[in-house]
N, C-alpha and C positions, 0 to 999 in steps of 0.2 A: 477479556475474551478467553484466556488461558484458564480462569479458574470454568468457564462458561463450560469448554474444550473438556476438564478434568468431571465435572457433574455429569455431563451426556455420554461419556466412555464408563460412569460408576452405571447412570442410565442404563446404558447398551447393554451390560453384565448382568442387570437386574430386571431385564426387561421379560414380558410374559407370554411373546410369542416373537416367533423367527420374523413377522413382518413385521416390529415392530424393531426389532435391535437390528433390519437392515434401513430402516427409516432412518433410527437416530445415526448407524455408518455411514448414510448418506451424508446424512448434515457435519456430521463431525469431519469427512474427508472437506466438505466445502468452507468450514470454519477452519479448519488447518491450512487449506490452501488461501485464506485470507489473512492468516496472522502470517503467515510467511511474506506474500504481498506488501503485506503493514510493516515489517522487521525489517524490508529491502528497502521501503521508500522512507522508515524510519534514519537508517542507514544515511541515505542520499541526503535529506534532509539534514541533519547533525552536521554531513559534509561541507554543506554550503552555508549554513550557520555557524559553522566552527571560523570562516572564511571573511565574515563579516561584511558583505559586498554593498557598498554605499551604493545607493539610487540617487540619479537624478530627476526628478521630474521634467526638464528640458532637456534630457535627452528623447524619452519619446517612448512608445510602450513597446516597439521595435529592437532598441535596445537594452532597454532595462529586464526587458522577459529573455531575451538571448544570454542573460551575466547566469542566470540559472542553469543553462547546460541544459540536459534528458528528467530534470525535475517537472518541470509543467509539463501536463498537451499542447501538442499541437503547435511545437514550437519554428516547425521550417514554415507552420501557413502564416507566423505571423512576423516571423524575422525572414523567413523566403531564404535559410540557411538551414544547413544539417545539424540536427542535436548532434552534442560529444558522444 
């Protein structure tokens, strides 16, 4: 995504009319705002894997989806608790 990021900014520079280097700005501010996205849940992710958190199957998908914290969606509709 980052080399994706660095081509459409060479793009942008080299582009042959003002609508077209606000197109590709377009894209490029919504490509950045997703690798950011990606590097925070990257982040979170690495956290809870570094963490090693055994699953039980008989505990139930109540608890085992609650050991993740604010990593999944949607985790108070299904533990009926507040993410950390």
């Amino acid at each position: 995504m980052s080399n994706y990021i660095q081509k459409l900014d060479e793009d942008k520079d080299n582009a042959s009319s003002t609508t077209e280097a606000k197109r590709i700005e377009k894209e490029l501010a919504h490509l950045q705002k997703q690798l950011h996205e990606l590097n925070q849940f990257d982040e979170k992710l690495r956290h809870y894997a570094d963490q090693r958190i055994q699953l039980d199957l008989d505990d139930g998908v109540k608890v085992n989806y609650g050991k993740f914290g604010d990593l999944l969606a949607n985790v108070k509709e299904v533990t009926g608790e507040k993410s950390d």
